[in-house]
C-alpha positions in Angstrom: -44.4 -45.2 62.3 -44.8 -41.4 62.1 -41.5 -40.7 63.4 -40.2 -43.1 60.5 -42.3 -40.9 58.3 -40.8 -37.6 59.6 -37.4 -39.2 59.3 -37.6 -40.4 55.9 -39.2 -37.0 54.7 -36.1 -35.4 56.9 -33.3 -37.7 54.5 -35.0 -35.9 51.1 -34.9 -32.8 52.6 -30.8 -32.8 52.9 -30.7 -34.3 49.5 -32.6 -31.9 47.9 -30.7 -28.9 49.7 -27.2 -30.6 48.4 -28.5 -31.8 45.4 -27.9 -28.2 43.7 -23.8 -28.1 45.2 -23.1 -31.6 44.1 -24.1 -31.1 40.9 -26.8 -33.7 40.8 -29.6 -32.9 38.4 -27.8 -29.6 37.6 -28.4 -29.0 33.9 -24.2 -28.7 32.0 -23.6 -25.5 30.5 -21.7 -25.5 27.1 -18.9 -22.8 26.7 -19.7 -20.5 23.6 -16.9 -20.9 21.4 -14.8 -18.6 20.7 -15.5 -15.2 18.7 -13.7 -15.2 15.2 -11.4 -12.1 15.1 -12.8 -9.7 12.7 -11.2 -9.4 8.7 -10.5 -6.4 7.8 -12.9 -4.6 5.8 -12.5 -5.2 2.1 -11.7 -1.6 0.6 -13.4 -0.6 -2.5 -11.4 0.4 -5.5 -12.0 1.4 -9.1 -11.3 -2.1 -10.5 -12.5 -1.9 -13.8 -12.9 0.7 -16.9 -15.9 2.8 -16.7 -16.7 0.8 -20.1 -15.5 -2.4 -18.8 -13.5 -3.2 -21.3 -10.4 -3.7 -19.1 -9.7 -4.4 -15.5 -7.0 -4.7 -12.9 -6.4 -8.3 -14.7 -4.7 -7.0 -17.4 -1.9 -6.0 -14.8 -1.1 -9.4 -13.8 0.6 -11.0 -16.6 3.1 -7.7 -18.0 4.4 -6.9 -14.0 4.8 -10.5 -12.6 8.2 -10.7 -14.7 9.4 -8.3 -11.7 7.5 -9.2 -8.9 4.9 -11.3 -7.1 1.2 -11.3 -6.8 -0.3 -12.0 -3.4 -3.7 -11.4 -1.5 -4.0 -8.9 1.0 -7.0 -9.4 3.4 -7.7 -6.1 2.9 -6.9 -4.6 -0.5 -7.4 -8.0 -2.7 -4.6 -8.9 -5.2 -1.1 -6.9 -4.3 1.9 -6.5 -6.4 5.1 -6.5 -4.2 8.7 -5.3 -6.6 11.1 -8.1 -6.6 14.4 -7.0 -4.7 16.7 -8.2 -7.7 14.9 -5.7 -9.7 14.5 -2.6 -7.6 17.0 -3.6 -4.9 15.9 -3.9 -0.7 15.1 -0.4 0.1 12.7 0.6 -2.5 10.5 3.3 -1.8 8.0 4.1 -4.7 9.0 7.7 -6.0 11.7 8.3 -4.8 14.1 5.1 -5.9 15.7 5.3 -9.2 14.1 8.2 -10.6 13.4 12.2 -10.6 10.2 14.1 -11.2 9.4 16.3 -14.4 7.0 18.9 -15.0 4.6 18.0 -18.0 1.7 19.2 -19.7 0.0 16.5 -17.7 1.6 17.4 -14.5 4.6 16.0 -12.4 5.6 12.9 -13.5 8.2 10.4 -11.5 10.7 9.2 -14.8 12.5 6.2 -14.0 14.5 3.6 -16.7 11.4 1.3 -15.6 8.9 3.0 -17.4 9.0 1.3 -20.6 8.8 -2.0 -19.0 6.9 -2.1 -15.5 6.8 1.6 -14.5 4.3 3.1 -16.8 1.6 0.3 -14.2 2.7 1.1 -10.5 3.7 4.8 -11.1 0.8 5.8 -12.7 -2.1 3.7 -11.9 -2.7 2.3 -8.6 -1.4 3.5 -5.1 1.1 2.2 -2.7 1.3 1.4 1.0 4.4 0.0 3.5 3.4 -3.8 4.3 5.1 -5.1 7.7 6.3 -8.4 6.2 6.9 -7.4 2.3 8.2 -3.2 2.5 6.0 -1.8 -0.3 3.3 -2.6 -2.1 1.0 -1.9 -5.0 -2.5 -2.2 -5.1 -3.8 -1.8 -8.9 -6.6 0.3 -10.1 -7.3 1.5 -13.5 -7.7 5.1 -13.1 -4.8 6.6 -14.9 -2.8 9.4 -13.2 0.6 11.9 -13.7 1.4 10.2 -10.2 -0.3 9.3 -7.2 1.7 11.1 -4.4 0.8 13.6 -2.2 2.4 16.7 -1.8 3.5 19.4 1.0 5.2 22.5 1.0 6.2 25.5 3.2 9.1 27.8 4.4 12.3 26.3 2.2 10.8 22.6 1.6 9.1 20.8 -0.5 7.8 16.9 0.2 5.9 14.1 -1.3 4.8 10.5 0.0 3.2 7.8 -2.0 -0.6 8.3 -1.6 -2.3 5.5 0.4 -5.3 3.4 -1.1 -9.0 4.5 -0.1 -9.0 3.8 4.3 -5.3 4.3 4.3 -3.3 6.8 6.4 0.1 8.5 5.2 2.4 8.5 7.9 4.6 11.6 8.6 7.5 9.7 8.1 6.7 8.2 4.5 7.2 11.9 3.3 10.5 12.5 1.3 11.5 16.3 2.2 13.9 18.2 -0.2 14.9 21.6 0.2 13.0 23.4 -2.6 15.2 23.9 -5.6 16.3 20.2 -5.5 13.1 19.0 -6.2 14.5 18.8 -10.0 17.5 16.8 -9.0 17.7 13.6 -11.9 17.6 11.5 -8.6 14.8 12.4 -6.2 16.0 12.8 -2.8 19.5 12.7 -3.3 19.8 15.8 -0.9 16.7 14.7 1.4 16.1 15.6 5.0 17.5 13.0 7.3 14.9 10.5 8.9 15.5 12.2 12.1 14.5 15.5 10.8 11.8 14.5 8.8 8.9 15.1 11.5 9.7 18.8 12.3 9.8 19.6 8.6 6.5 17.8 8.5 5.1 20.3 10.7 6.7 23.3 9.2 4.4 22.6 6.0 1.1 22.2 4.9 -0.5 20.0 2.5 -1.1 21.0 -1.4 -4.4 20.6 -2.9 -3.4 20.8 -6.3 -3.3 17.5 -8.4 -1.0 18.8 -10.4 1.8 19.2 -7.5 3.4 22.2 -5.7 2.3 26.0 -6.4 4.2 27.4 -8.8 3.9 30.6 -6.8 5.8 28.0 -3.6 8.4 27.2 -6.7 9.4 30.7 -7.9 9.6 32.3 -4.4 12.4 29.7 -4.3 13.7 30.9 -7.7 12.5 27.3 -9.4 11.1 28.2 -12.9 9.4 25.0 -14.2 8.7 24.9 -17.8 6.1 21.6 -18.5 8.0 19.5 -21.3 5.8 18.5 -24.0 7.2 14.3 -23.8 5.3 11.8 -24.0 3.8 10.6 -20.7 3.6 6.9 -19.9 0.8 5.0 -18.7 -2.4 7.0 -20.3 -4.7 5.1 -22.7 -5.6 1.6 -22.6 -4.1 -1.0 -20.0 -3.9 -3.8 -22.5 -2.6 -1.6 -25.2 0.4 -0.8 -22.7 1.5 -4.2 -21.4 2.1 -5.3 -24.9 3.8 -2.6 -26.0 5.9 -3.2 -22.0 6.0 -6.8 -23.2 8.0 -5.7 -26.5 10.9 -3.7 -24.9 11.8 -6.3 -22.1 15.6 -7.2 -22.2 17.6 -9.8 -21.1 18.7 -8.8 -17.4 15.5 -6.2 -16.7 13.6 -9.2 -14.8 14.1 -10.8 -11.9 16.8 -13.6 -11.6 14.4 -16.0 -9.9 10.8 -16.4 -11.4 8.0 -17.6 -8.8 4.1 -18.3 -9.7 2.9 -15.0 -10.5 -0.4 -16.3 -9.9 -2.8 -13.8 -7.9 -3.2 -15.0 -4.3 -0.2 -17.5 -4.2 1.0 -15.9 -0.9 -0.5 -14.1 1.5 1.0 -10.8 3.7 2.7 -11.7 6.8 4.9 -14.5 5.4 8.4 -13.3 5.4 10.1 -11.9 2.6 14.0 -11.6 2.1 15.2 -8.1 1.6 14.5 -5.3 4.0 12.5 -1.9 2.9 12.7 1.9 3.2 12.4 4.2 6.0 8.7 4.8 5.1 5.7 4.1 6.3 2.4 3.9 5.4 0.0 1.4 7.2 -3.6 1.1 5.7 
């Protein structure tokens, strides 16, 4: 009988030594699932008045004749230029126009202005989106231009400034050998991409919003003398668009019209056309 015992008490033994590796009584773990990449950190812009009386809204309706409205994770509702309007390598002050000296400071005049460029030119910044080329992200502080400006040695250069958290690449800078900075089209006689960089380096950034030193400018034998013409954009938003909505011709809009609702597409979609040499990731 006791060497039953022992035997019996032997057989639970074993068992409860194997139990563990055959997964008897072993208590199931459940895998975590899987971490949500992170958004992107919403970036805060100015967008309404400092009275309130007019917000980034009042943008939608007056530019979605020449463009679309989409949502960027990032910077909220876009505008991206349609390609039948401002053709497939667009690049924001430097396509289609030429800067002018004003009372108010340099000023990027295009034949848009009285329709769609008094907005994106002069309110707003702009930044190089992967899938779309560039893009604007509305605010309702009014400006001469958003660009920034270099200078040094025989150059002169400007990029579209980036919206709050962005970074202006090297190569988003349009270089010019001084004295053509006043050329009726901006960058005709640009450095080439491939020499851009090394220019890049040769200058230094200006800290004046109203451009380039005119001490830079008449060491180069540029005289600037501000014209006293009316500058686009300043005053109220609402006030503007109407006035945009009144000079629209026949032709000046895009051929194909999509919802220019905000937030009917989102960035990284693909979009026809292709976009300038720039760049300017947020």
């Amino acid at each position: 009988m006791a060497a039953r015992v022992q035997s019996s008490w032997a057989i639970v033994a074993v068992l409860l030594a194997v139990a563990p590796q055959l997964g008897c009584g072993a208590r199931a773990e459940v895998a975590a699932p899987p971490a949500e990449e992170p958004r992107p950190a919403r970036v805060e812009r100015q967008t309404v008045t400092d009275n309130g009386d007019e917000s980034i809204t009042d943008f939608y309706q007056p530019l979605a004749l020449f463009g679309d409205w989409v949502e960027d994770p990032r910077y909220g509702n876009v505008w991206v230029p349609s390609d039948d309007v401002v053709g497939e390598d667009f690049v924001p002050y430097l396509t289609g126009g030429g800067w002018v000296a004003t009372d108010a400071g340099w000023i990027f005049r295009t034949p848009w202005d009285e329709t769609w460029g008094w907005a994106v030119f002069h309110y707003g910044r702009w930044y190089d989106n992967d899938a779309y080329g560039w893009v604007w992200a509305p605010e309702v502080v009014w400006g001469p231009s958003w660009v920034d400006w270099r200078y040094g040695g025989a150059y002169v250069g400007w990029a579209p400034r980036a919206p709050e958290g962005g970074v202006v690449a090297p190569d988003a800078y349009t270089f010019v050998e001084t004295p053509h900075l006043l050329d009726p089209r901006a960058g005709t006689d640009r450095v080439p991409a491939d020499g851009v960089r090394a220019v890049y380096d040769q200058t230094k950034p200006s800290h004046q919003r109203s451009g380039v030193p005119a001490s830079h400018l008449a060491a180069a034998g540029v005289v600037v003398q501000p014209t006293h013409q009316e500058v686009p954009g300043p005053g109220s938003i609402r006030k503007q668009a109407r006035l945009a909505a009144t000079r629209i011709l026949p032709g000046t809009a895009r051929k194909k019209k999509t919802a220019g609702t905000p937030g009917a597409q989102t960035p990284g979609t693909s979009r026809s056309g292709g976009h300038g040499r720039h760049s300017s990731k947020p």
